[in-house]
C-alpha positions in Angstrom: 166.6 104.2 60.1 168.8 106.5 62.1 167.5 109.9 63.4 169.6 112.0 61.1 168.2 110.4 58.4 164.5 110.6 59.6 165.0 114.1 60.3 166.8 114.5 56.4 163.7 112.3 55.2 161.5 114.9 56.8 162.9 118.1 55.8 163.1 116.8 52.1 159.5 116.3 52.2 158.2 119.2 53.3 160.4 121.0 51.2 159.0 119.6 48.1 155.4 119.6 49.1 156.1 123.9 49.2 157.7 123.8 46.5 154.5 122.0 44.5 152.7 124.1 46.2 154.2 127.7 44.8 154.3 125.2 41.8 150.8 124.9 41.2 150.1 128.2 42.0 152.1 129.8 39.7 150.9 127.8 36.6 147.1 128.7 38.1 147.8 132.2 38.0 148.9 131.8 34.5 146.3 129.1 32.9 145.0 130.4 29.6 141.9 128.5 27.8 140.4 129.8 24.1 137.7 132.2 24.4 134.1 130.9 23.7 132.0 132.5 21.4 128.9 131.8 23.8 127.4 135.1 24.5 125.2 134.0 26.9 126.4 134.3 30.9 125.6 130.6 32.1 125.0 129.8 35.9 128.1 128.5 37.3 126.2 126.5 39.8 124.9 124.8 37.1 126.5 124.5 34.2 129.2 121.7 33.8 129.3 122.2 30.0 132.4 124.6 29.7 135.7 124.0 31.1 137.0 127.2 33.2 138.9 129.6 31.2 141.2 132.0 32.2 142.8 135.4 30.7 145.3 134.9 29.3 147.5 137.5 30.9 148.8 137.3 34.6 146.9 138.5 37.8 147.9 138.5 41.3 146.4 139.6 44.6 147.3 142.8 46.2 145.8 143.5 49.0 142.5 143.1 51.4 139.0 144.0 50.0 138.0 147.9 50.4 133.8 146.4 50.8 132.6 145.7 53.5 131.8 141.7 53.9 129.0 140.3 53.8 126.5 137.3 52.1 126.0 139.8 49.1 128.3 139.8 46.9 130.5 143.1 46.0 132.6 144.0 42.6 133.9 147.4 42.0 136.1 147.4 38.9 138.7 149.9 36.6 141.2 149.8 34.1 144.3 152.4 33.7 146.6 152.5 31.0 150.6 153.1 30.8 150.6 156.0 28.5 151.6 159.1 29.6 147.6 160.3 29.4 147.1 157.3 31.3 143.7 156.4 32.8 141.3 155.3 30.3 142.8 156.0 26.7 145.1 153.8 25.3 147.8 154.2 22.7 150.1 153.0 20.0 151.5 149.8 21.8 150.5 150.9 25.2 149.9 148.3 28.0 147.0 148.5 30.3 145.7 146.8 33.6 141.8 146.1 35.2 141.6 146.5 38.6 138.8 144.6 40.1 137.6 144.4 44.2 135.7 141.6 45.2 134.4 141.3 49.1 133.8 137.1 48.5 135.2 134.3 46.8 133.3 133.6 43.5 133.1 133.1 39.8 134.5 136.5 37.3 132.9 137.1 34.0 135.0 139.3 31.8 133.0 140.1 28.1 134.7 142.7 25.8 132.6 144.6 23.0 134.8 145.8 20.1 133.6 149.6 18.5 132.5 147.6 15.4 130.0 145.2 17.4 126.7 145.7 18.9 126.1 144.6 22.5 125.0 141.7 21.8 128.3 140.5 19.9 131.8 140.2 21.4 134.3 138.3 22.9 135.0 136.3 25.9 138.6 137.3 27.6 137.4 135.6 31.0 134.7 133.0 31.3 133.8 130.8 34.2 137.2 132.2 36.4 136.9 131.4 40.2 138.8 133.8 42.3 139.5 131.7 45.5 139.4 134.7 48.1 138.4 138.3 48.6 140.5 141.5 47.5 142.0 143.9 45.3 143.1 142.0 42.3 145.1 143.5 39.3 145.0 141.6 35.9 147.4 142.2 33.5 149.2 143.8 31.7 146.8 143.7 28.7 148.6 144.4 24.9 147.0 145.5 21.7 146.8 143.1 19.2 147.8 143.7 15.2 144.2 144.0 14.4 143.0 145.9 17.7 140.4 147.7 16.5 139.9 152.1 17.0 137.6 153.3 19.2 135.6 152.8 22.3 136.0 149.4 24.0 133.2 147.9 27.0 134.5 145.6 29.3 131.7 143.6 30.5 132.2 142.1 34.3 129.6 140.1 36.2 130.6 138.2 39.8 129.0 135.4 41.1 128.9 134.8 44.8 127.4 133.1 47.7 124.6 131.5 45.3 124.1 135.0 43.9 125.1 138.0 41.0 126.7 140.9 42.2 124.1 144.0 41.6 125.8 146.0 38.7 125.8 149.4 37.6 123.1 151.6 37.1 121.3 150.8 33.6 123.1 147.6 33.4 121.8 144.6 35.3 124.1 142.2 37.6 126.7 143.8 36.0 129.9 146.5 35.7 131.2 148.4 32.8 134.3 149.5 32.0 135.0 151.6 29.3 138.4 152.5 27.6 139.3 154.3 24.4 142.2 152.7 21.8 143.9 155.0 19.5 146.3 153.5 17.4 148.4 156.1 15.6 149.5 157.9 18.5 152.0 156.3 21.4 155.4 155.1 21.3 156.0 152.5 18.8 159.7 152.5 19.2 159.1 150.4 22.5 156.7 147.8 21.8 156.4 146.4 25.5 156.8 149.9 27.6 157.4 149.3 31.2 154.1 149.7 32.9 154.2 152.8 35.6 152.4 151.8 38.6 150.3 154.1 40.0 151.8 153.1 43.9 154.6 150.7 44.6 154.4 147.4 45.1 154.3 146.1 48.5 156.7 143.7 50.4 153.7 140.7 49.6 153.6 141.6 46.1 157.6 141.9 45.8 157.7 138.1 47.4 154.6 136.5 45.6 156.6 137.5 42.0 159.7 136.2 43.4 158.4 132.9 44.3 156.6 132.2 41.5 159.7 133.1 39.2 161.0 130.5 37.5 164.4 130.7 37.9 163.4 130.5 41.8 161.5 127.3 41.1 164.6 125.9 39.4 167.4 127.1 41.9 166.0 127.0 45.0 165.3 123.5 45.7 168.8 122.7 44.7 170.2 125.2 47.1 168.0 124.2 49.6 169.1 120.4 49.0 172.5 121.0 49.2 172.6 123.4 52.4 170.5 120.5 54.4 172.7 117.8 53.2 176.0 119.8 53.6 174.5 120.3 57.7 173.7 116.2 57.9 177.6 115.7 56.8 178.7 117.8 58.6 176.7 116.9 62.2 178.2 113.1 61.2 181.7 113.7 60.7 181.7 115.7 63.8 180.0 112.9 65.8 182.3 110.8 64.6 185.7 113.1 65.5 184.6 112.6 68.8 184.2 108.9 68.7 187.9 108.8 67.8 189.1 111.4 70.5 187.7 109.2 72.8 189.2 106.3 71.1 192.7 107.7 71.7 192.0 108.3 75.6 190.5 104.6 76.8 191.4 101.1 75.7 189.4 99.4 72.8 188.0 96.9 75.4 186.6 99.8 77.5 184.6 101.3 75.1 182.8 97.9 73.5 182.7 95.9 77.6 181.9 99.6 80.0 183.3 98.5 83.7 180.3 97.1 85.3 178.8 98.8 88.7 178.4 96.5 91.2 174.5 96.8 92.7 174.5 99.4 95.8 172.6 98.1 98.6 169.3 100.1 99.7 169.9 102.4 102.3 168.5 102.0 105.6 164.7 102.2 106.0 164.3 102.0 102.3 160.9 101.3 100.4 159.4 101.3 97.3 156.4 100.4 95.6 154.0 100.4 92.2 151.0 101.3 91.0 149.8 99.8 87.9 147.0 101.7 85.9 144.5 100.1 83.8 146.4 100.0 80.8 149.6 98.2 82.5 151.6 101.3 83.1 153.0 102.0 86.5 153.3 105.2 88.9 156.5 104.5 90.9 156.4 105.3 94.6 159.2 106.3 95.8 160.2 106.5 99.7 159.0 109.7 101.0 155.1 108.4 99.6 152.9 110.4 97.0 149.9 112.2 96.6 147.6 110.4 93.9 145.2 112.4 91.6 144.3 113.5 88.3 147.4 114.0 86.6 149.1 110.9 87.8 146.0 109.1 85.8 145.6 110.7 83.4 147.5 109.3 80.6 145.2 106.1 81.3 141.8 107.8 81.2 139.1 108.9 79.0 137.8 112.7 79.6 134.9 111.5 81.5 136.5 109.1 84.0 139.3 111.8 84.5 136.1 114.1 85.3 135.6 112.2 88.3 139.0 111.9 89.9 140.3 114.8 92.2 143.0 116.6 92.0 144.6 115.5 94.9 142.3 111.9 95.4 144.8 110.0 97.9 148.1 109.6 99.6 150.2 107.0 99.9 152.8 106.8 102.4 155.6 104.3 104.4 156.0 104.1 108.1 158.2 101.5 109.3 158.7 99.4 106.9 154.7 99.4 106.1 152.7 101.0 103.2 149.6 103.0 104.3 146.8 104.7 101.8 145.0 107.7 103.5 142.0 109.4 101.4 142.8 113.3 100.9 138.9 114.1 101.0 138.1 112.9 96.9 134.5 114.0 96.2 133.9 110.8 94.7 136.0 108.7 97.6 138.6 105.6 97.6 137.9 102.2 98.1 140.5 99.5 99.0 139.7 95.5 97.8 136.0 97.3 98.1 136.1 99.0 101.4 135.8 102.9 100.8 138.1 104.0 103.5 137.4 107.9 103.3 137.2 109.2 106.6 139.1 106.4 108.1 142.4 107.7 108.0 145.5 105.8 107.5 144.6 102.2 106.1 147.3 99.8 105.8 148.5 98.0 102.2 149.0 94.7 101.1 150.6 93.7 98.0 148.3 93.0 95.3 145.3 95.6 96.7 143.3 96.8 94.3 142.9 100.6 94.6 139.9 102.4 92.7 139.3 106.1 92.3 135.7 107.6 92.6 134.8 103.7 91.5 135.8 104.3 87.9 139.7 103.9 87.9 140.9 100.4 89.2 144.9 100.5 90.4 146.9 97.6 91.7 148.8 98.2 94.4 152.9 96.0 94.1 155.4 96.0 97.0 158.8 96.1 95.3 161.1 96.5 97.9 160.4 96.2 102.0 162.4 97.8 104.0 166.1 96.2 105.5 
């Protein structure tokens, strides 16, 4: 395959795999599940009973946790409304949101109490929930139904985390409460779905997180995207190939498919060359003016424990008339030649087919290419 086509290949790929990812997090952060009548909180360590359910209303992350972290687990939690009284009391067809802060990742447990019930009846509207990393998250917004009932509502929260409950409020045990008043023959029921007023604006991460996960983004984009990347690979070709035929006009058809040979240039005077093959049959060339051997010339051939051993500098190689010569450059671990360790002798002349080894754990074979003329 050519390399345009790898690189297309490539791009595409990636591409999609984003894509599924925004993809699956934007049906997460809209999964809804029927409530359970189950008024008992179970251990989410342990119970594999009940599937996970989720509100059934959107939440999103907005920013870092205001606890401190730590291995016990922290929830703070409130709830404004979009009224013009705001805060607590909700209205007519009012909207309102639960802010919650969590300083771990865990399991929420969100258990509403109607005015006509007794603690010990209600409904689930969150049950078995896993929030998959500390913050501020806002849920909502929350609508009243036909039959909301008046009065007094509790929002019962407990959070799971780090094999423990959250400590709740005072008078309530491993758990919040939030309470929030619904009155509803007041508000304005000429706008069934009021536009929520945030209390603060959304920030930039906020502003991109709801435009990724819109749908017409998920639609569109990936056909933009497509087409500009395809459009570029087109486009590179029919370039490449303008050239082709420029050049096609300038020089003979036989020149471009036979290029005039180049006739072999004889070495210069006094010139040598030689090899040295490493353990796993790749060569260091040697040109003329000699080299220094060491560490990074090895290297690519060595494991980190036999590279621990070479020097930096371990040996020098180097041509004097006509003749190879190996010199030791003080190793710590020394050079041997055929099994002669030569450190301290000076310059030591070569033969073809020596066999070099470095601090006795790297074996090189020393190949005269080309003598001198």
């Amino acid at each position: 395959m050519s390399r345009p086509g790898s690189i297309l290949i490539f791009v595409l790929a990636l591409l999609f795999t984003c894509l599924g990812a925004v993809a699956i997090t934007h049906v997460c952060a809209y999964a809804m599940g029927a409530p359970t009548e189950n008024s008992t909180i179970p251990d989410p360590m342990t119970d594999t009973l009940h599937q996970e359910i989720k509100p059934p209303v959107p939440f999103i992350l907005r920013g870092a946790t205001a606890q401190p972290p730590g291995t016990s687990p922290g929830l703070t939690a409130d709830l404004w409304g979009t009224s013009a009284t705001g805060g607590r009391n909700i209205s007519g067809n009012d909207q309102w949101y639960l802010d919650i802060d969590i300083n771990a990742p865990g399991w929420l447990y969100i258990y509403e109490y109607n005015p006509q019930g007794s603690e010990s009846q209600g409904n689930w509207i969150a049950y078995k929930w896993q929030l998959p990393e500390p913050g501020q998250w806002r849920l909502g917004p929350f609508r009243p139904g036909e039959d909301e009932p008046e009065g007094q509502h509790i929002y019962r929260l407990r959070f799971y985390a780090n094999d423990q409950w959250a400590p709740g409020d005072s008078g309530a045990q491993n758990s919040t409460l939030v309470y929030w008043n619904y009155d509803k023959g007041t508000g304005d029921t000429a706008q069934p779905n009021p536009v929520p007023v945030t209390p603060q604006p959304a920030s930039a991460g906020d502003r991109l997180l709801n435009f990724l996960i819109n749908p017409v983004t998920l639609l569109v984009a990936p056909s933009i995207i497509v087409v500009i990347v395809l459009m570029g690979w087109f486009a590179r070709r029919s370039l490449r190939e303008r050239r082709y035929l420029q050049k096609a006009e300038r020089q003979p058809l036989v020149e471009l498919l036979e290029p005039p040979s180049v006739p072999p240039q004889p070495p210069a005077h006094g010139a040598r060359a030689a090899t040295l093959e490493l353990p796993n049959g790749l060569e260091i060339r040697l040109g003329v003016e000699g080299e220094v051997i060491g560490r990074a010339q090895v290297a690519r051939s060595l494991g980190l424990d036999e590279l621990g051993s070479v020097s930096r500098q371990h040996f020098r190689i180097s041509f004097e008339d006509g003749k190879p010569y190996i010199e030791d450059t003080g190793s710590a671990n020394g050079t041997t030649v055929n099994g002669r360790n030569i450190r301290g002798e000076g310059s030591v002349e070569l033969h073809d087919g020596d066999v070099i080894e470095m601090a006795g754990k790297v074996s090189l074979k020393f190949k005269a290419v080309l003598q001198s003329i």
